[in-house]
N, C-alpha and C positions, 0 to 999 in steps of 0.2 A: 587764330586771329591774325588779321593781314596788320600793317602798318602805313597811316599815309604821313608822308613828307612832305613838307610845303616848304618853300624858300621864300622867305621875302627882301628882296634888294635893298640892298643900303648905301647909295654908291656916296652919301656924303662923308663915310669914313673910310674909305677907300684910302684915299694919305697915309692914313694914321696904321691901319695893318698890311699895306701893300706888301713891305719886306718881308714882314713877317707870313705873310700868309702864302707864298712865293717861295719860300724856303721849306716849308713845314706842310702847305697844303695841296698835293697834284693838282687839284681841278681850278685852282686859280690860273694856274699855266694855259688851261683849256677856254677860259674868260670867263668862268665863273666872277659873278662881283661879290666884294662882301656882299654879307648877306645873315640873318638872323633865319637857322631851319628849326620849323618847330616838326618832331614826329609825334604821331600819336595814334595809337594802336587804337584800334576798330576795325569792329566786323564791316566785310566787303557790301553786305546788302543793307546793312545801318548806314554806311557812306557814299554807297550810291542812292540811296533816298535825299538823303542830307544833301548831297552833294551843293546845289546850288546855294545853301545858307551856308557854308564853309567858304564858298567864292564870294561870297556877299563881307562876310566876317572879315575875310581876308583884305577886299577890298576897302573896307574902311581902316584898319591898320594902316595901311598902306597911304591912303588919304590921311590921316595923321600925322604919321614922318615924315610925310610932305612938306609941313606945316613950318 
């Protein structure tokens, strides 16, 4: 079983863990923004079928926290 990663930006709390995530997380340094990653293990050919209702899914989260 492969694993997909998905990151979703959060840059409204950005403030609030800046130091901390700068101290303790390499890839902030690289401009990674916070960020909420969700993984979730599935097979490669289940998420490449899926694929586009996982961008869909994603997109409304996203649309959300917007909010």
């Amino acid at each position: 079983m492969n694993y997909v990663t998905i990151i979703i930006p959060v840059p409204n709390i950005e403030y609030l863990t800046q130091n901390t995530r700068f101290q303790f997380n390499k890839y902030a340094k690289y401009g990674i923004p916070a960020h909420f990653t969700l993984l979730y293990q599935i097979d490669i050919n289940t998420y490449n079928k899926n694929k586009q209702l996982l961008i869909d899914m994603c997109n409304a989260i996203l649309k959300r926290l917007k909010k």
